[in-house]
C-alpha positions as CSV (number, residue, x, y, z in Angstrom):
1,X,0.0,0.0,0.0
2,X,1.1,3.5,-0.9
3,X,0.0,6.7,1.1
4,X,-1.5,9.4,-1.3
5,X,-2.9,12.9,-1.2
6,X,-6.0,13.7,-3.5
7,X,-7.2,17.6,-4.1
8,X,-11.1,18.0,-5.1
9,X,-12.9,20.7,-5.9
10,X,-16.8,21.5,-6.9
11,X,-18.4,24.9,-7.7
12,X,-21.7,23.2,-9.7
13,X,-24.5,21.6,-8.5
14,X,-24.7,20.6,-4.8
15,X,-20.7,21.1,-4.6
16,X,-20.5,19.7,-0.4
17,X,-22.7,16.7,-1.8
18,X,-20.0,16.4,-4.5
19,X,-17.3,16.0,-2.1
20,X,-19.0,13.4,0.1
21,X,-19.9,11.2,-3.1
22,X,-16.3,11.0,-4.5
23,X,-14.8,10.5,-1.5
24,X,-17.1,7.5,-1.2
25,X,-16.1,6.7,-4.9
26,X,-12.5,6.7,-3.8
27,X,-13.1,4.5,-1.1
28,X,-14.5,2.2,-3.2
29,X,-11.7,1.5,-5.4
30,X,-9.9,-1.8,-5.2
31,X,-6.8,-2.0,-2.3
32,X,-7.8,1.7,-1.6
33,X,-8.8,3.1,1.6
34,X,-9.8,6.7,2.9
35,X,-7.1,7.0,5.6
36,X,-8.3,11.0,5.9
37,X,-10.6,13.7,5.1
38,X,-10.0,17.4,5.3
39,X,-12.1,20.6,6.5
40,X,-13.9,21.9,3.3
41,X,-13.1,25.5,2.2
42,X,-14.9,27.9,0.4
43,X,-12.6,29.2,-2.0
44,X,-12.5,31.9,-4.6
45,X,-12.2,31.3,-8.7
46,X,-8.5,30.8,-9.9
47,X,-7.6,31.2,-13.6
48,X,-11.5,32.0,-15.0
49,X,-12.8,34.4,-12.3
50,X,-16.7,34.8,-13.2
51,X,-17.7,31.6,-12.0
52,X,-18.9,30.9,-8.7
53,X,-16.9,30.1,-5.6
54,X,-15.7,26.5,-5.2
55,X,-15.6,23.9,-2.1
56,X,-12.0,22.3,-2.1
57,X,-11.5,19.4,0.2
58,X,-8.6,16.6,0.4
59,X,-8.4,13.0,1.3
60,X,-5.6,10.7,2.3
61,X,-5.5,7.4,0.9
62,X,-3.3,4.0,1.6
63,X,-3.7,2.6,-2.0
64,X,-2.4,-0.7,-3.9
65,X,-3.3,1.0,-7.2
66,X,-0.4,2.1,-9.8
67,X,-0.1,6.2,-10.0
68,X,-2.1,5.5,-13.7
69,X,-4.5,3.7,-12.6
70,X,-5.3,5.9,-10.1
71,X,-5.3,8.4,-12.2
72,X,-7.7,7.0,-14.4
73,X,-10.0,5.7,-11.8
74,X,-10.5,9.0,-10.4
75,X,-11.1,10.4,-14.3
76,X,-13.7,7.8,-13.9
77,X,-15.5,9.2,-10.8
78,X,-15.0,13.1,-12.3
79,X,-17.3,11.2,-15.1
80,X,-19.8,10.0,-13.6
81,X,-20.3,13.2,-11.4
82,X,-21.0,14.8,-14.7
83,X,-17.3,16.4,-15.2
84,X,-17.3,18.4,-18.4
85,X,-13.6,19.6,-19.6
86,X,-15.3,22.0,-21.6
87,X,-12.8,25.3,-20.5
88,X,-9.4,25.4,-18.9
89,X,-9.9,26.7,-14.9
90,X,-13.6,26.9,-15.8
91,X,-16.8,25.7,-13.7
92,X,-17.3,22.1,-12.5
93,X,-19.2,19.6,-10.9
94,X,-15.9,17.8,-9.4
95,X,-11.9,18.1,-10.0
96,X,-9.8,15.5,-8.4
97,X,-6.5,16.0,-8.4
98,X,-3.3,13.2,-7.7
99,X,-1.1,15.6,-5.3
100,X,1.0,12.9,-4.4
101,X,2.2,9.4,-4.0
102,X,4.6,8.5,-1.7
103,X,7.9,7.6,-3.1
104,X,6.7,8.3,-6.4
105,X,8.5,10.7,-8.6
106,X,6.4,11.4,-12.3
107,X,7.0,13.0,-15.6
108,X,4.0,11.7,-17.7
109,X,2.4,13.1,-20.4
110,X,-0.4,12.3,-18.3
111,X,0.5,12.2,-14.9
112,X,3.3,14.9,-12.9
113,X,4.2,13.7,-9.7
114,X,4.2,15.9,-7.6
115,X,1.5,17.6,-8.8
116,X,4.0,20.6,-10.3
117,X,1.5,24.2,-9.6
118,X,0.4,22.9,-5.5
119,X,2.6,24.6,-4.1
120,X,1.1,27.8,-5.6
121,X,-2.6,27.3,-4.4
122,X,-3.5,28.1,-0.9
123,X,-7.3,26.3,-2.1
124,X,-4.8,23.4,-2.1
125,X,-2.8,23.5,0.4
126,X,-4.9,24.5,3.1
127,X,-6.5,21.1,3.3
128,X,-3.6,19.4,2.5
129,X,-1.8,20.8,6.1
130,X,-5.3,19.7,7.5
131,X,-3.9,16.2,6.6
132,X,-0.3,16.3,6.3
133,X,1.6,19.2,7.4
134,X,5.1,18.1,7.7
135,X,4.4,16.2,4.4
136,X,7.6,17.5,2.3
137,X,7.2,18.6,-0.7
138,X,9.2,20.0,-3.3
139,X,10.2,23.5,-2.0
140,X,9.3,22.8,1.8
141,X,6.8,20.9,4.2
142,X,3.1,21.7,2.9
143,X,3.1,24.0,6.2
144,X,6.2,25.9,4.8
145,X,5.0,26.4,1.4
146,X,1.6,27.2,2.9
147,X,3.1,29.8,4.9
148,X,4.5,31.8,1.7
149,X,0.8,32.1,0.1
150,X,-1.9,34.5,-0.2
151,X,-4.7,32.9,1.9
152,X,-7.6,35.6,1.4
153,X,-10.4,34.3,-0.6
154,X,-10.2,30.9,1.5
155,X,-12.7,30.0,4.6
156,X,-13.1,26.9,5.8
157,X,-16.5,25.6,6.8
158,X,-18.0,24.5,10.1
């Protein structure tokens, strides 16, 4: 079993309900388990700004899956959630991101291990240190890179 860290992310429908079904859906997958959940956080639009606010959340997972197949299992559960890539940063009914997998290094055409732009996104990293603080990272501990952002725009949720 490896230890992974998933990002997701809803600003359509019923966004919190989002969050609770794929993290079921991940749970689900064969020789995974959730290990953790994070607070949610309402967070402002990144890249395409006139779109409504999102709910981020993050889960750590012990998983026997490959980093692709992981990948493409949680492609699957962006699916059937109704994920649409229809525009770059746009609107969405779920984003799951692979953050990280431990011991795993990745330069895919598919697949970049560490995720390469986290450490640039407090709506990322602020549920990540809700799971892993001292988690290093390229850079710094999730807390150290944390430290350097902006967090304005980000609350988390009762």
């Amino acid at each position: 079993m490896t230890r992974a860290f998933v990002a997701l992310g809803s600003n359509l429908g019923d966004p919190q309900r989002q969050m609770d079904d794929a993290v079921s859906a991940l749970a689900r997958l064969p020789d995974t388990r959730v290990v953790k959940r994070s607070s949610l956080y309402r967070t402002q639009p990144w890249g395409v700004l006139e779109q409504p606010p999102f709910i981020n959340a993050a889960v750590e997972l012990d998983t026997g899956l490959a980093p692709l197949a992981l990948l493409d299992a949680m492609l699957e559960i962006e699916k059937a959630a109704g994920r649409v890539r229809a525009q770059r940063n746009g609107p969405r009914t779920l984003d799951l991101d692979l953050l990280h997998l431990d011991g795993v290094r990745m330069d895919d055409a598919r697949l970049t291990l560490p995720h390469p732009r986290m450490a640039e996104r407090a709506f990322v990293l602020l549920p990540l240190h809700d799971l892993a603080p001292t988690l290093a990272l390229p850079g710094g501990t999730v807390a150290q890179l944390l430290a350097r952002l902006d967090r304005g725009g980000c609350e988390r949720l009762p």
